[in-house]
C-alpha positions as CSV (number, residue, x, y, z in Angstrom):
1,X,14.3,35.2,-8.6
2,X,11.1,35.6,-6.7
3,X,7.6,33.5,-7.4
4,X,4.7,35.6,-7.8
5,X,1.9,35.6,-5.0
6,X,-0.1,32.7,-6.1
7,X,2.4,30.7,-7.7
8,X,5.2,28.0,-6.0
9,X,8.3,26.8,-7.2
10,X,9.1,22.9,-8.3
11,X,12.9,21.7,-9.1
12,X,13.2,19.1,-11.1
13,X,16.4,17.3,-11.8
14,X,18.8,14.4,-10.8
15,X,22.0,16.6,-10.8
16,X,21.5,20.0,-11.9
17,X,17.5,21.0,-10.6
18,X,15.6,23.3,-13.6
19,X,12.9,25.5,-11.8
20,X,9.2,25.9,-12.9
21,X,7.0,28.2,-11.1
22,X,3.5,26.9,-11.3
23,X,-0.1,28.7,-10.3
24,X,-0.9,27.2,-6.7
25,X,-4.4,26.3,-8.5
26,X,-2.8,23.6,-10.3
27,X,-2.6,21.5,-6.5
28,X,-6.3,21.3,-6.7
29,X,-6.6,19.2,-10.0
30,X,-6.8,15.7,-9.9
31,X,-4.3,15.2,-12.6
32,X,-1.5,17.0,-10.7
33,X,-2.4,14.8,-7.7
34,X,-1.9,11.8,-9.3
35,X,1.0,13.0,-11.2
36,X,2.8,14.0,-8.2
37,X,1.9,10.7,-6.4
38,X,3.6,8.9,-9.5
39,X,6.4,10.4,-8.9
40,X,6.6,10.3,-5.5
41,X,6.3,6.0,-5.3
42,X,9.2,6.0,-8.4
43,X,11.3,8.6,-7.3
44,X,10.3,10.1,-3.7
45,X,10.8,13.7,-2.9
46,X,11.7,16.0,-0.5
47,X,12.0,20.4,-0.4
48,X,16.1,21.2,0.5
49,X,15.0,24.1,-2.2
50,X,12.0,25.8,-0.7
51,X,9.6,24.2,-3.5
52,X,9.0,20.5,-4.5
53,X,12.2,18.9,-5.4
54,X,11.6,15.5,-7.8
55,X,15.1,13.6,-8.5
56,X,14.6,12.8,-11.9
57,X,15.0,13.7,-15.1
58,X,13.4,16.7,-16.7
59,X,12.3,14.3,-19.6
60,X,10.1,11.7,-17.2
61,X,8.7,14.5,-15.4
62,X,7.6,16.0,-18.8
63,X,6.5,12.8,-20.1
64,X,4.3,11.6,-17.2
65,X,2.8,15.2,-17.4
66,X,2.3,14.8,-21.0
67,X,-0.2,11.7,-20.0
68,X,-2.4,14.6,-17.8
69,X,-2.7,17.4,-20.4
C-alpha cells in the first residue's frame, strides 16, 4: 500500500506492527513532539519498516495520544 505525498507511515506494535499513515504536518505540533519523545525514553524506537516503528502496544500509544488531543 503506498502513503500519499504528504503523509508517512508509523508501525506500532510489540509483535504484530498495525500501520497508520499520518499528514507530515502533524511533526510540527508540539503535542506530537512530546508524544513521540514519551515514547521514545519508555520504549525507544527504530525504522526496520520505512516509517517510525514504536514497540509497544497499540493501546499505550493510543492512550498517551489521547493525553494530546
Amino acid at each position: 500500500m503506498d502513503i500519499p505525498k504528504g503523509y508517512f507511515a508509523i508501525y506500532v506494535g510489540e509483535q504484530e506492527k498495525k500501520r497508520f499513515v499520518v499528514p507530515v504536518s502533524i511533526l510540527s505540533e508540539p503535542r506530537f513532539q512530546e508524544l513521540l519523545r514519551q515514547l521514545e525514553q519508555e520504549f525507544g524506537y527504530n525504522h526496520p519498516m520505512g516509517g517510525i516503528t514504536i514497540p509497544c502496544s497499540e493501546a499505550v500509544v493510543t492512550h498517551l495520544a489521547s493525553r494530546f488531543v
